[in-house]
C-alpha positions as CSV (number, residue, x, y, z in Angstrom):
1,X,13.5,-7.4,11.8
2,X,10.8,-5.6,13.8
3,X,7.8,-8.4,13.2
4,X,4.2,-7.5,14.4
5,X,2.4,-10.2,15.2
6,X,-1.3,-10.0,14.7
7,X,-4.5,-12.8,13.9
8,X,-7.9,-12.6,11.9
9,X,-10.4,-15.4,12.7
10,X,-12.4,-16.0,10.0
11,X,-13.6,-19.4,9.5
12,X,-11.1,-20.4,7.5
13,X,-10.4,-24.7,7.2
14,X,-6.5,-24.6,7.3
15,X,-5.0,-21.2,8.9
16,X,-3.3,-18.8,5.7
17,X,-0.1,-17.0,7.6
18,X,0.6,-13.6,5.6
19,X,3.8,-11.3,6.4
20,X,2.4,-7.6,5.4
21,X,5.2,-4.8,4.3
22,X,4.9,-1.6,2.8
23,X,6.6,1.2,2.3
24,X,10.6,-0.1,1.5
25,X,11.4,3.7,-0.2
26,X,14.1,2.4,-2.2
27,X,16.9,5.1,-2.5
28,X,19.5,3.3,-5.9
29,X,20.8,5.8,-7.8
30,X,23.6,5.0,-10.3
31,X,25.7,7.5,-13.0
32,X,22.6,7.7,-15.1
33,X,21.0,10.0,-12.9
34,X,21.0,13.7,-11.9
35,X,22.0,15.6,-9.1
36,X,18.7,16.1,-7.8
37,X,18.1,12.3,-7.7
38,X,21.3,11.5,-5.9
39,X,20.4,14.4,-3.1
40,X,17.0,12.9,-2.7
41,X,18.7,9.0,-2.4
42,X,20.0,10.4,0.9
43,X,16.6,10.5,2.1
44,X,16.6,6.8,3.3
45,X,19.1,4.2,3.9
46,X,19.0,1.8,0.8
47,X,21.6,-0.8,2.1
48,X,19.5,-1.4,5.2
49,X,16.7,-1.6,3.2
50,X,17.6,-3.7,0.7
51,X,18.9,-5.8,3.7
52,X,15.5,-5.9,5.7
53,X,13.5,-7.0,1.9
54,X,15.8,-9.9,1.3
55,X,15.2,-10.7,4.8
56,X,11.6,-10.5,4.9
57,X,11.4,-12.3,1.4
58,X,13.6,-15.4,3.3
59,X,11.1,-15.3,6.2
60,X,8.3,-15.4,4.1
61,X,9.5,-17.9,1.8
62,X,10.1,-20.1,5.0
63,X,7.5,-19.3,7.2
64,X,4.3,-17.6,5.2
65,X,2.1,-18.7,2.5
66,X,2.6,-15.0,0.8
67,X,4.5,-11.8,1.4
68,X,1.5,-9.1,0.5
69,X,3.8,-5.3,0.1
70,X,1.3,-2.7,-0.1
71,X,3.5,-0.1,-2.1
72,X,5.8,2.7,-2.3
73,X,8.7,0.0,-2.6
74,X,10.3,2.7,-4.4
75,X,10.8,6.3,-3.3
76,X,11.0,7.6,-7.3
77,X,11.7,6.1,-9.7
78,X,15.9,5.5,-11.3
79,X,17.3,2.6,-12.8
80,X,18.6,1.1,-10.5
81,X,15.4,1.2,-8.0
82,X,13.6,-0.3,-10.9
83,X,15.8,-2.8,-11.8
84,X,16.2,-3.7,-7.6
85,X,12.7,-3.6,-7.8
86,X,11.5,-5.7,-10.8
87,X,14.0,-8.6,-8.9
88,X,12.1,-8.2,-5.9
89,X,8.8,-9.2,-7.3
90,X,10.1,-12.0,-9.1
91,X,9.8,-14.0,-6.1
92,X,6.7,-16.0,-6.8
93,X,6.0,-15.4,-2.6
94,X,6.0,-12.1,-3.3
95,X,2.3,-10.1,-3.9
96,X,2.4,-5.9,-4.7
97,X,0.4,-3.3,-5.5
98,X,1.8,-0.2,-6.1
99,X,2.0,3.5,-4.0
100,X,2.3,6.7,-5.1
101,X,6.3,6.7,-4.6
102,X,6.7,3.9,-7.4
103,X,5.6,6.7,-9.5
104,X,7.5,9.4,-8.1
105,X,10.3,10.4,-11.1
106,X,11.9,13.1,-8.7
107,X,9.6,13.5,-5.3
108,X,7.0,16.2,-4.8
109,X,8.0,18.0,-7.9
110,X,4.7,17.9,-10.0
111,X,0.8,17.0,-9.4
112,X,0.3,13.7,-9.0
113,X,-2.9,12.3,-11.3
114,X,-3.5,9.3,-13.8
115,X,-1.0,11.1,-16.8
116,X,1.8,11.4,-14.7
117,X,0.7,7.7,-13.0
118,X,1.2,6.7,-16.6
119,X,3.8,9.0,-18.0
120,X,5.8,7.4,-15.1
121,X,4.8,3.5,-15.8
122,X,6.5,4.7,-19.4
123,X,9.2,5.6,-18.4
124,X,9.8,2.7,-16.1
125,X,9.3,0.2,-19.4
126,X,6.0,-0.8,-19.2
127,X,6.0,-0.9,-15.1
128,X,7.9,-3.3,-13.1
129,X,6.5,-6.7,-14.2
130,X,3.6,-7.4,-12.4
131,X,0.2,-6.1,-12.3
132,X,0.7,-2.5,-10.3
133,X,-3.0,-1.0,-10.5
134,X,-5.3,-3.9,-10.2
135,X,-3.8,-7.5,-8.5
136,X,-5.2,-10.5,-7.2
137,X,-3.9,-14.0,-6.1
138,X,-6.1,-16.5,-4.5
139,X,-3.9,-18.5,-2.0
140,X,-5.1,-20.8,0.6
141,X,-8.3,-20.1,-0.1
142,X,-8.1,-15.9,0.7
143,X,-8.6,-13.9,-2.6
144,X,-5.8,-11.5,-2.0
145,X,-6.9,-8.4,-4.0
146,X,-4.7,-5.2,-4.2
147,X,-6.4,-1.9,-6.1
148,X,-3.7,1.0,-6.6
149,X,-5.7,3.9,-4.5
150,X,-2.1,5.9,-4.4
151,X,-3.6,9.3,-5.1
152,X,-6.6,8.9,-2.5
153,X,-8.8,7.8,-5.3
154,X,-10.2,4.8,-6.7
155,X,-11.5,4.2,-10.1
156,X,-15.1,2.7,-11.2
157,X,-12.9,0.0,-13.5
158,X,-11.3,-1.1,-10.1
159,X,-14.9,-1.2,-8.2
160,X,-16.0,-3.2,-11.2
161,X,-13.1,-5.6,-11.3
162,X,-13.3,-6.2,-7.5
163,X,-17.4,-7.2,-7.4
164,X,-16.3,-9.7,-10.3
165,X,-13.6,-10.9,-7.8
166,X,-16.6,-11.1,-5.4
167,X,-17.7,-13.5,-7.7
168,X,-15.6,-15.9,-7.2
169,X,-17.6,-16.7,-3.8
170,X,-14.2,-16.5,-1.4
171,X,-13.0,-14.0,1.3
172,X,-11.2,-11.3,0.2
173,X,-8.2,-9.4,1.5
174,X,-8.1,-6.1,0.4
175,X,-4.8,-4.4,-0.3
176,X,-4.2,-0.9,-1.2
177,X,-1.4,1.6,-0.3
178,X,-3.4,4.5,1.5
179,X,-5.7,3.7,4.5
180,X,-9.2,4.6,4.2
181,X,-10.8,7.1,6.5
182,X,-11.6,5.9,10.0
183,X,-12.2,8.4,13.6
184,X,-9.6,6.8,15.5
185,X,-7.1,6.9,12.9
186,X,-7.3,10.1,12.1
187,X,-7.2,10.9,15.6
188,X,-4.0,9.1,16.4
189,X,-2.8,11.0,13.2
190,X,-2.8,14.2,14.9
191,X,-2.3,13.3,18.4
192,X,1.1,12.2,17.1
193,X,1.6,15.0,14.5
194,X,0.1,17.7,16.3
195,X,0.9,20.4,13.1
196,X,0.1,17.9,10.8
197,X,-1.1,19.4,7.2
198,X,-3.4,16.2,6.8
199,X,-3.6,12.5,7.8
200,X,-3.5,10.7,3.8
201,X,-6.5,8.8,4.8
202,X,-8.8,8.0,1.6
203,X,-12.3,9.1,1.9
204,X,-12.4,12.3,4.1
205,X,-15.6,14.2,4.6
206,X,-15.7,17.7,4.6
207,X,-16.2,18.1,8.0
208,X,-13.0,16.5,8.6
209,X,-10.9,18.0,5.4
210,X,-11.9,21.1,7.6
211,X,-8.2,21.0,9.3
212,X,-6.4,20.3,6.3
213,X,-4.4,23.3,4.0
214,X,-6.0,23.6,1.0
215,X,-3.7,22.2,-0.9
216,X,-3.9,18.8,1.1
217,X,-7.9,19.3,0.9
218,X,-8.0,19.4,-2.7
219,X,-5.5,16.5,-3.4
220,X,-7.7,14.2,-1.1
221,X,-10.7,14.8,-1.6
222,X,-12.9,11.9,-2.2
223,X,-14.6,11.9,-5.6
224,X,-18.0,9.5,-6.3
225,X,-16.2,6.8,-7.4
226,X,-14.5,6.4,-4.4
227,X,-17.2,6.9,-2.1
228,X,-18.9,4.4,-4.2
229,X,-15.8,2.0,-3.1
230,X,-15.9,3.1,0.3
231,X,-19.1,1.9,0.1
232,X,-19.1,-1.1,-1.3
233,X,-16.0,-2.3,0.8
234,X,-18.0,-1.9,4.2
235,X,-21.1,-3.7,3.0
236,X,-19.5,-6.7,1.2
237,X,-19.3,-9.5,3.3
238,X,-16.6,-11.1,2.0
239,X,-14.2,-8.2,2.5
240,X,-12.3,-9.9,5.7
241,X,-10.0,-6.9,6.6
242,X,-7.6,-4.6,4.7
243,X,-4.2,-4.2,5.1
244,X,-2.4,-0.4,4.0
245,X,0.3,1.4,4.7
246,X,1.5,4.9,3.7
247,X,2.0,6.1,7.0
248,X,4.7,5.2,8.5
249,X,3.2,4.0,11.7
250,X,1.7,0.9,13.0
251,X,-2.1,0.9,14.0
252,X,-5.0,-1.1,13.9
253,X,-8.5,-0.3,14.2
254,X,-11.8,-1.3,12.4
255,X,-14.1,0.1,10.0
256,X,-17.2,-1.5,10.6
257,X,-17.8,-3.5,13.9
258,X,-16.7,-6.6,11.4
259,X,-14.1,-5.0,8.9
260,X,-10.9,-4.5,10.3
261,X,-7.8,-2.6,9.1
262,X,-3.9,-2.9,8.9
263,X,-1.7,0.1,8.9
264,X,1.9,-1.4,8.7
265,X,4.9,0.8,9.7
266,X,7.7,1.4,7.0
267,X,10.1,-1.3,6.0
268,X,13.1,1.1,5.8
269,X,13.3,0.9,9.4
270,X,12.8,-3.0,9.4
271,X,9.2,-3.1,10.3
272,X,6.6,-6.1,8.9
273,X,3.1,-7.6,10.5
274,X,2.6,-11.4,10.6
275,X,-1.0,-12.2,10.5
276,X,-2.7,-15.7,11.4
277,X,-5.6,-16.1,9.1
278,X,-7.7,-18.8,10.8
């Protein structure tokens, strides 16, 4: 286990200890599926990662108050990746919200939007048994809230059902899959992927979709409902930090000079962040 160790100091009464994972990519095929899905399950190593998620889940369960995994626990979607899945999140430590991989049915083979997001929840019977678009938790006195924002979009319903959790008068972290937009970030994107297309950030301006192909410009593009997110994230006080992934890199930065945010490497190569929440 490659454990990050990090701490957020917010006036808390008894300190809340979270272990953040994300990105697991799931490879289980079995004889159900086709060729094309047992050439992509080469893509990552699903004994070690099965491996490093029971081992996170027994740390957690030992040493945490909750195991928050911010998505793409999958990398498409088979039987048997649903079924490792669904036992997974069965652990009652266990908190998700979903990425846009959990939806995948091959990888990159169609466009991505709400009817295939659905189309695939279908197919998988009904989801995987937990909330995937919309979740919260209140534990230790955090309101853990996770909003599915894995095609670089939020939805008004979402911005509506997180003032209500507002409501509830305690601090909230937020949990999606894809980071939201912030300079440094995006310059540590492309200082490590020089020829990158993009950087997956949510929430892009045009200025800096400006070095992105077209095709990357389009898909992640911010629409008003999410800048009306964006928004309301950096002015609500209550939003303590966020934690993300989607990645595949560990970094940490902030988006306000009080809001700070998680990136989380990829748990296929064993990777999860420990944070003290005091």
């Amino acid at each position: 286990m490659d454990l990050i160790r990090s701490e957020l100091h917010i006036g808390l009464e008894k300190p809340v200890k979270l272990l953040h994972v994300t990105d697991s990519h799931i490879t289980l095929v079995d004889d159900c599926d086709d060729e094309r899905k047992h050439e992509l399950a080469k893509r990552f190593d699903s004994a070690d990662i099965v491996r490093y998620l029971d081992e996170h889940v027994a740390y957690a369960e030992k040493n945490c108050d909750i195991m928050i995994h911010t998505g793409d626990l999958m990398d498409f979607v088979s039987h048997a990746n649903v079924e490792t899945a669904r036992r997974l999140l069965k652990k009652d430590v266990v908190f998700f919200i979903a990425g846009n991989h959990d939806y995948s049915q091959y990888v990159g083979e169609a466009w991505e939007d709400k009817a295939y997001r659905m189309n695939s929840y279908m197919k998988m019977g009904y989801g995987l048994g937990v909330p995937m678009f919309f979740n919260a938790r209140v534990v230790g006195g955090l309101n853990i809230v996770g909003i599915d924002n894995s095609y670089y979009l939020f939805e008004e319903w979402q911005l509506t059902r997180l003032k209500k959790e507002a409501e509830k008068g305690l601090p909230m972290i937020l949990a999606f899959h894809d980071p939201l937009f912030e300079q440094s970030l995006y310059d540590y994107h492309y200082k490590i992927h020089p020829n990158g297309t993009c950087t997956y950030l949510v929430g892009c301006d045009e200025e800096h979709l400006g070095r992105y192909d077209e095709f990357r410009a389009v898909q992640q593009r911010p629409d008003e409902p999410t800048k009306r997110m964006i928004e309301y994230i950096k002015q609500e006080p209550l939003i303590k930090a966020i934690l993300t992934g989607h990645l595949h890199f560990s970094y940490e930065s902030n988006l306000t000079q009080t809001l700070p945010q998680f990136v989380t490497g990829g748990e296929f190569d064993g990777t999860a962040r420990e944070i003290i929440v005091d």
